[in-house]
C-alpha positions as CSV (number, residue, x, y, z in Angstrom):
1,X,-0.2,30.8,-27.7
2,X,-1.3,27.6,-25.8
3,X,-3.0,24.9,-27.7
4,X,-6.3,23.4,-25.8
5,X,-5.5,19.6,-24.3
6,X,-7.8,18.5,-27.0
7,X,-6.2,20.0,-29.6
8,X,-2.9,19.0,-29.0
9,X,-3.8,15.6,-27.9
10,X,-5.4,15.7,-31.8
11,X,-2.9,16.9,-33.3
12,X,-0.2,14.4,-31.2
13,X,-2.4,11.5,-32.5
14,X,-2.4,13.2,-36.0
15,X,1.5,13.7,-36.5
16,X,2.0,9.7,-34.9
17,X,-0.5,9.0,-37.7
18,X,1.4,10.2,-40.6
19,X,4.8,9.1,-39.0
20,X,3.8,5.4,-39.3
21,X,2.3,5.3,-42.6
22,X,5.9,7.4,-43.9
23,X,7.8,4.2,-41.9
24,X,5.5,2.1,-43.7
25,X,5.4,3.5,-46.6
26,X,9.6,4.2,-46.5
27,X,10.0,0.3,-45.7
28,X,7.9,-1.0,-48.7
29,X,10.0,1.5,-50.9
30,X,13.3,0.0,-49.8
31,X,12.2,-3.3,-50.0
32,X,10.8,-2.9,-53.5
33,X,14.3,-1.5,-54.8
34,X,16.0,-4.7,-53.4
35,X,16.6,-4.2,-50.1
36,X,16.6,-7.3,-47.4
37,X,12.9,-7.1,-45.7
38,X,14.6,-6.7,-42.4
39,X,17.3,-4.3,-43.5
40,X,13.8,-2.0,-45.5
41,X,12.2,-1.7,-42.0
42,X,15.1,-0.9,-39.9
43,X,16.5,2.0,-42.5
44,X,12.7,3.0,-42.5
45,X,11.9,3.5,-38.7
46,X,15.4,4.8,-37.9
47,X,14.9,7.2,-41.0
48,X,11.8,8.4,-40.5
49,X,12.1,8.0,-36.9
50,X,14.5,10.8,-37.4
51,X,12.7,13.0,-39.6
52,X,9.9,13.0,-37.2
53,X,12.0,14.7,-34.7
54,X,12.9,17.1,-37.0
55,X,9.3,17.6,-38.1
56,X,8.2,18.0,-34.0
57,X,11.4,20.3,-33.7
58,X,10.2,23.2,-36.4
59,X,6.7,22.8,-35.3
60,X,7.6,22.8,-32.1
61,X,9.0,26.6,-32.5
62,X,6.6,27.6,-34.7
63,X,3.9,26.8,-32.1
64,X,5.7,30.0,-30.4
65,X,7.2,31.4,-32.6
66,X,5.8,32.8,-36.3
67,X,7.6,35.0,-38.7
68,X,5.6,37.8,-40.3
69,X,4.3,36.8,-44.0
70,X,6.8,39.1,-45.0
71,X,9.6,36.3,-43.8
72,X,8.2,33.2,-44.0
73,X,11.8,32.6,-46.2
74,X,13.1,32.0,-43.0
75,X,10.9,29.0,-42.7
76,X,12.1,27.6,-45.4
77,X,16.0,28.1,-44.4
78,X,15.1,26.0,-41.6
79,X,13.3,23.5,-43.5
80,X,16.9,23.2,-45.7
81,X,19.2,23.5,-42.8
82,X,17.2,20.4,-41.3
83,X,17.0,18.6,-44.1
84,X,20.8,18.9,-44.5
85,X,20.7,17.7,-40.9
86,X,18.8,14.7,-41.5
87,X,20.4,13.4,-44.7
88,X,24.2,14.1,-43.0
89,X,22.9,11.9,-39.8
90,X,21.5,9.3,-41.9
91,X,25.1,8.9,-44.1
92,X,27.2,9.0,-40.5
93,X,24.5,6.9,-38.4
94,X,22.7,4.1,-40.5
95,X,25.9,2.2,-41.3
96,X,26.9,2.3,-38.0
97,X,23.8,1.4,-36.5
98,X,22.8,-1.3,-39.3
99,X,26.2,-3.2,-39.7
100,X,25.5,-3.9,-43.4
101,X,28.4,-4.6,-46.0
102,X,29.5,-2.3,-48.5
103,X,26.7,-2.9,-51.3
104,X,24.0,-1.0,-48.9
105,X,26.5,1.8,-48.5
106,X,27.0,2.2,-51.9
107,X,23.3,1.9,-52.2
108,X,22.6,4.4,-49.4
109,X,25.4,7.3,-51.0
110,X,23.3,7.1,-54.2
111,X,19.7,7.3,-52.2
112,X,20.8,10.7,-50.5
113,X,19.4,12.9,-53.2
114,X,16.2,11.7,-53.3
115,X,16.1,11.5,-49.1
116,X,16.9,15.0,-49.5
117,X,14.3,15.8,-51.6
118,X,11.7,14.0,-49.6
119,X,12.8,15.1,-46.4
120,X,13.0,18.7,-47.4
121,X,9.1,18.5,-48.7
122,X,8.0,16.6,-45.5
123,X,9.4,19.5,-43.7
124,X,8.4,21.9,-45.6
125,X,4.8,20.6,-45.5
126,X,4.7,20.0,-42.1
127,X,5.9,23.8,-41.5
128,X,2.8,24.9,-43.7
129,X,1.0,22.9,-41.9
130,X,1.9,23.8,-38.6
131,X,1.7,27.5,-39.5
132,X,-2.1,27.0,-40.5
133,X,-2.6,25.0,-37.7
134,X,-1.5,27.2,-34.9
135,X,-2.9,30.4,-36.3
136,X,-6.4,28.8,-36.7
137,X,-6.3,27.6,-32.8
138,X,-4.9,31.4,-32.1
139,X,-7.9,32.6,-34.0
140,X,-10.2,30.4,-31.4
141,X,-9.0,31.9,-28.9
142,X,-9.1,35.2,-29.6
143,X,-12.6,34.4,-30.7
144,X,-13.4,32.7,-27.6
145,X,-11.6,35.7,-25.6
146,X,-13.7,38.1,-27.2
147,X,-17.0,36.2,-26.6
148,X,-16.0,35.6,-23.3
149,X,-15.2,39.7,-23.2
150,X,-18.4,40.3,-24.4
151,X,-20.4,38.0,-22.3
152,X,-18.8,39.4,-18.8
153,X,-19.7,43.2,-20.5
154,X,-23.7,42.0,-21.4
155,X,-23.9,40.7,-17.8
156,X,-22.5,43.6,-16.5
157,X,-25.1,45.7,-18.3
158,X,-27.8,43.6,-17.3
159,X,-26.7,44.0,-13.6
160,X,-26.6,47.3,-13.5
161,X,-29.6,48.1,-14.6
162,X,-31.1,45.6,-11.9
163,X,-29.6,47.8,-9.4
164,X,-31.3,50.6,-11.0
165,X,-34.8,48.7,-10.7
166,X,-34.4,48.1,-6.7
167,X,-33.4,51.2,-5.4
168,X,-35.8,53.6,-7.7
169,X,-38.9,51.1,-6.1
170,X,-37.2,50.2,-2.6
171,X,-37.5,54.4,-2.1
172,X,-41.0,54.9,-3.3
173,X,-42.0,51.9,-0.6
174,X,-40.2,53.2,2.2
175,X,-41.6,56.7,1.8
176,X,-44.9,55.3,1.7
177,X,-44.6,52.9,4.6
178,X,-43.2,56.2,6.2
179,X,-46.6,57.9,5.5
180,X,-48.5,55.4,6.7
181,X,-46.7,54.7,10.3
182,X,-48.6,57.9,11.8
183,X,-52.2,56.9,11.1
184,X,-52.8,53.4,9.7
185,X,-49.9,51.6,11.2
186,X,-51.5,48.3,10.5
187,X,-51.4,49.1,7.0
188,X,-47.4,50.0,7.0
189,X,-47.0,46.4,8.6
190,X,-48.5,44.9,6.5
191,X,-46.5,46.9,3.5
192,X,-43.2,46.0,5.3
193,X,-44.2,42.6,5.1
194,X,-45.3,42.7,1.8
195,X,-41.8,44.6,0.5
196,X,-40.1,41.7,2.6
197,X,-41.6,39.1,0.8
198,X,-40.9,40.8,-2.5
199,X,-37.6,41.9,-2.5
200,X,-36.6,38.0,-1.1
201,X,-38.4,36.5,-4.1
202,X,-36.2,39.2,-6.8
203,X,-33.2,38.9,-5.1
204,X,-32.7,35.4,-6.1
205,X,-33.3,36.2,-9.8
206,X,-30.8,35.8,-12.2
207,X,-31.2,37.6,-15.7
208,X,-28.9,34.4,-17.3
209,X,-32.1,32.3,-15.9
210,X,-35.4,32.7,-17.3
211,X,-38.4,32.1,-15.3
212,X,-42.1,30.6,-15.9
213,X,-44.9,33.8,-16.6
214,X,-46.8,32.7,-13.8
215,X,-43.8,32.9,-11.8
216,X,-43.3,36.4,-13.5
217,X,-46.8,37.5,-12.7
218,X,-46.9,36.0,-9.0
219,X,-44.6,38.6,-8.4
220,X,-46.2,41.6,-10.4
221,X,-49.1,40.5,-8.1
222,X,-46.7,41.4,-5.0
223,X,-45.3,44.6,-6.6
224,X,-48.9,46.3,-7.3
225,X,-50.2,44.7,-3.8
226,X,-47.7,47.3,-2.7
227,X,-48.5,50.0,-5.0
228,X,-51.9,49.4,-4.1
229,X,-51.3,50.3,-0.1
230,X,-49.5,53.7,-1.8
231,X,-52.2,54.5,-4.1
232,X,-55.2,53.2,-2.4
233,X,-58.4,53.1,-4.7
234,X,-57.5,54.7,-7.4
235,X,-55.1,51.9,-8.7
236,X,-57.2,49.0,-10.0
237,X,-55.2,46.1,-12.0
238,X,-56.5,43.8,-14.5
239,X,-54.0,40.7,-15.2
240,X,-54.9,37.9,-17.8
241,X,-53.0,34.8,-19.0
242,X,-54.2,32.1,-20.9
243,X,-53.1,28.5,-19.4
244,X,-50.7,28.2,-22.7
245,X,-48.9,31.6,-21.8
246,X,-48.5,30.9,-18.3
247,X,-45.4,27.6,-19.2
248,X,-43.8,30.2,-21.6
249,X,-40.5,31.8,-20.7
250,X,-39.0,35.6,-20.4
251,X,-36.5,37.6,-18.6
252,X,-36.9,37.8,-14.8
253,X,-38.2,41.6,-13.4
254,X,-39.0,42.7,-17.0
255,X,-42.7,43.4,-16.0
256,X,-42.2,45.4,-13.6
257,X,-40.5,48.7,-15.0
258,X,-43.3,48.8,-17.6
259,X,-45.9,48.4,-15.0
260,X,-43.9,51.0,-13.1
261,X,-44.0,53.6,-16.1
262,X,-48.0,52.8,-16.5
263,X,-48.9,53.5,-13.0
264,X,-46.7,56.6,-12.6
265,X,-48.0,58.1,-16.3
266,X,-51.7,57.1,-15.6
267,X,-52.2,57.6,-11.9
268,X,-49.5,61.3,-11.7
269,X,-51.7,63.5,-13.6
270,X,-55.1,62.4,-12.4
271,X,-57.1,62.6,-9.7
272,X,-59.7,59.3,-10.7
273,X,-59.5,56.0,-10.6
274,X,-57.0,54.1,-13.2
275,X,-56.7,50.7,-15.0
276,X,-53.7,49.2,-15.6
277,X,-54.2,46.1,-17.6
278,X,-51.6,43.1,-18.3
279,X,-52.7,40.6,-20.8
280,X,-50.4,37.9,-22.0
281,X,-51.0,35.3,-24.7
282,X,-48.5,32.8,-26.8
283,X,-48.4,34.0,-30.3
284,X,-46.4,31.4,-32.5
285,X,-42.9,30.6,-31.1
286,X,-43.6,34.2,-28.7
287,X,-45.0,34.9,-25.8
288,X,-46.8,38.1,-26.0
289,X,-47.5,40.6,-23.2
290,X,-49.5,43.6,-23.4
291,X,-49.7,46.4,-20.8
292,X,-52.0,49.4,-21.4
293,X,-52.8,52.3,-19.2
294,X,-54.9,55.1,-19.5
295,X,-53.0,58.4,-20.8
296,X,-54.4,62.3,-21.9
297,X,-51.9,64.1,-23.9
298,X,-53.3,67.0,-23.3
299,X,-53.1,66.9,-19.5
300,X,-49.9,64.8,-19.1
301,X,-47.0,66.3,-18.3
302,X,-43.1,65.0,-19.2
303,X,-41.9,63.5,-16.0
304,X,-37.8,62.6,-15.6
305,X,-36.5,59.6,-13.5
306,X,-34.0,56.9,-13.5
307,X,-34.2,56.4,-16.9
308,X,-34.9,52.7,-16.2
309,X,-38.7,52.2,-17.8
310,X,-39.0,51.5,-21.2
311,X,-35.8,52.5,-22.1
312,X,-34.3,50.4,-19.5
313,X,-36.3,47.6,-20.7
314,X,-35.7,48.0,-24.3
315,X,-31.5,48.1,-23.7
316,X,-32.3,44.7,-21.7
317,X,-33.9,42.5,-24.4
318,X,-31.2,44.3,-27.0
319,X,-28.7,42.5,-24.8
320,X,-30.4,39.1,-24.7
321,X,-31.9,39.2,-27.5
322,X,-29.5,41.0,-30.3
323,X,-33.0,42.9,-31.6
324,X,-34.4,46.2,-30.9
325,X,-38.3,45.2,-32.5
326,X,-39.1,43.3,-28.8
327,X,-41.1,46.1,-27.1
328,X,-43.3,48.4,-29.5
329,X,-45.5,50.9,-27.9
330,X,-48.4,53.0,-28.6
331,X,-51.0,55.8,-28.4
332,X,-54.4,55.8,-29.1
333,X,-57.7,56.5,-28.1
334,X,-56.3,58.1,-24.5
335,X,-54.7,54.7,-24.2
336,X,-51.0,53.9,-24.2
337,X,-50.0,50.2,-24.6
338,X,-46.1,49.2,-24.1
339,X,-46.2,45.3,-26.0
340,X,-43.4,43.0,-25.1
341,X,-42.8,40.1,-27.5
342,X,-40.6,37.4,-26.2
343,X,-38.8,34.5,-28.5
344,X,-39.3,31.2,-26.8
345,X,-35.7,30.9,-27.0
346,X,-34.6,30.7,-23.6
């Protein structure tokens, strides 16, 4: 496990931190039990300066190395075989290093005990302490790993079923403009130009960017322009949106499907004119969107497709959202109404 720069740089700055105040600390300790000023500091630094290396050297390894709970003894063999260390340098080095007469000898013989002591708790803190330290930034990252997991798996989701969405309508358009070539070429012309213009504008969506409704609905105007060349006069649209609604956000292409599964569940099993009416208004901290189409139970008949209407929709806003209560529907009166409710969170 690799700390993050920041971390480390933290916990560099932390460690430095603690190894001053122990110099510190060490040198007004010495002096205090009679020591020479000069003598307190140099015994403290070289002291502690050691210890600190022995400190970074079992955190060191532990940042790559953990024993199981189950031997965490071992860490504390360590923490006494370094201590040992420390205290047997310290009885070989500082009278060599500090050229002091026999009365600081003396002195420093009856002091190894109690640099033992210390030296074994400093290490033995610092080895808890690392321990804690590295399996809380190895938690992060498995954290962040898993979000990260989960974030490439959502968008995944969310572009696959955008794939389903083009193809299931890019067919329908083609075999229409196909139809009209024959007799009312004019017509597929202007249908080719109209798909053009369409497909360009979704293309360049992105589901991780919301858009404005009016954007939204500036291309729902496209899409049933379309349907309209397929249909002819027996698809008539109604679409309403207060000036309020109109700055709120939602997910790009969400209309669409549902406006799909109205047309092809109100126009299919008729032979009059149909409605199909969109109405959106801001509700609260939600932006509302309503889309009703005329429906007889007793004369419609269960079709099959891609799968990608309301179900399609409903796995979508699951995915940004994290809730399944975003699109209710329902039937009544002959009329079935698909409501999409959209948190102005994006």
């Amino acid at each position: 496990m690799t700390s993050s720069p920041l971390a480390t740089a933290r916990y560099r700055a932390i460690f430095f931190g603690c190894w001053l105040a122990l110099a510190l600390l060490l040198a007004a300790t010495l002096s205090w039990f009679g020591l020479p000023l000069e003598l307190a500091f140099s015994d403290s630094f070289i002291s502690s300066g050691l210890l600190a290396a022995a400190c970074w050297l079992i955190s060191g390894n532990l940042e790559y190395y953990r024993p199981q709970q189950a031997r965490y003894l071992y860490i504390g063999i360590w923490c006494f075989l370094l201590a040992l260390i420390w205290t047997t340098s310290l009885y070989y080095l500082l009278p060599v290093l500090l050229e002091t007469d026999p009365r600081y000898e003396t002195f420093l013989l009856a002091s190894l005990p109690v640099r033992f002591s210390t030296g074994l708790l400093l290490l033995g803190w610092m080895a808890m302490i690392s321990v804690i330290w590295y399996n809380q930034q190895e938690q992060q990252a498995s954290l962040r790993r898993k979000s990260e997991t989960e974030k490439l798996a959502r968008e995944a989701e969310l572009f696959k079923l955008r794939l389903q969405l083009q193809p299931h309508f890019l067919f329908n358009s083609l075999n229409s403009i196909n139809a009209l070539i024959g007799f009312k070429p004019q017509e597929a012309r202007k249908m080719v130009q109209q798909l053009s213009e369409f497909l360009r504008s979704t293309l360049r969506k992105d589901d991780s960017q919301p858009v404005l409704l009016a954007e939204e609905l500036h291309l729902l105007e496209l899409y049933l322009e379309i349907e309209k060349m397929r249909f002819g006069h027996r698809l008539q649209t109604e679409i309403s949106a207060d000036e309020t609604s109109k700055n709120l956000k939602l997910p790009p292409l969400l209309l669409q499907p549902l406006v799909e599964n109205a047309i092809k569940f109100g126009l299919y099993d008729t032979t009059g004119q149909v409605c199909i009416n969109v109405k959106a208004q801001a509700k609260e901290n939600n932006l509302e969107i309503s889309i009703t189409n005329p429906y007889d139970p007793q004369t419609a008949t269960k079709r099959t497709g891609t799968g990608f209407g309301l179900t399609g929709v409903q796995r979508r806003l699951y995915l940004l959202f994290a809730r399944q209560d975003l699109l209710q529907t329902r039937a009544e009166n002959q009329l079935f109404t698909a409501t999409l409710k959209i948190p102005q969170t994006l």
